[in-house]
N, C-alpha and C positions, 0 to 999 in steps of 0.2 A: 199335275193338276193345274189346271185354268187361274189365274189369279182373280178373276171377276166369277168365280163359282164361288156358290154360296154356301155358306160352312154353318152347319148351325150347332153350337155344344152345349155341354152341361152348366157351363159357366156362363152362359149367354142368360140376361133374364127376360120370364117369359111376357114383360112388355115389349124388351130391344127387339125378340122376334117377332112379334104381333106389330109392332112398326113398321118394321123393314120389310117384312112376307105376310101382308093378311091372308093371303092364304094357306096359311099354317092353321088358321082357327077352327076349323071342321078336325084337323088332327088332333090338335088339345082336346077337343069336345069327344073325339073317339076316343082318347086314351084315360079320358074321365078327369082331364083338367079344364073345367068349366069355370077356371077365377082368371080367364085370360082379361076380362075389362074391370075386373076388380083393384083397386091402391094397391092394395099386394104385389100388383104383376109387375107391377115397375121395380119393385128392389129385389124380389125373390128370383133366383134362381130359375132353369129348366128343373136342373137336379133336388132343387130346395121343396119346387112343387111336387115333384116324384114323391118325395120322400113324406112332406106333409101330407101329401092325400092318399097316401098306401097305395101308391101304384108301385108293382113289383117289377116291371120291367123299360127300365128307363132307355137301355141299348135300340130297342124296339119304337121307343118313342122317337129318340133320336134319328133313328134310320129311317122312320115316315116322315119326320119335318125337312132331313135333306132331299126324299124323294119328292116333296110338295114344293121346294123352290129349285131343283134341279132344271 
């Protein structure tokens, strides 16, 4: 793997990625996390917002936000 490819995980929260790839925000907004500009995003979690907002498949989120900054 590339060392300047971008990695995005569950531990990653969803401000750090909304900083660093805006273009990841159409992907949150598909997957129904729509508190990407909310105080929240900054300390919360990918995995944290999974789980608050009942989204069931976080694997899937993940694999469209690495596909969005690939």
């Amino acid at each position: 793997m590339a060392e300047d490819k971008a990695i995005i995980t569950k531990d990653m929260t969803i401000g750090e990625v909304v900083k660093k790839y805006p273009q990841t925000v159409p992907v949150f907004f598909r997957h129904g996390l729509a508190c990407v500009g909310c105080h929240v995003a900054n300390w919360e979690t990918v995995e944290q917002g999974v789980i608050s907002h009942g989204i069931q498949d976080l694997d899937a989120l993940l694999q469209d936000l690495n596909l969005a900054v690939a």
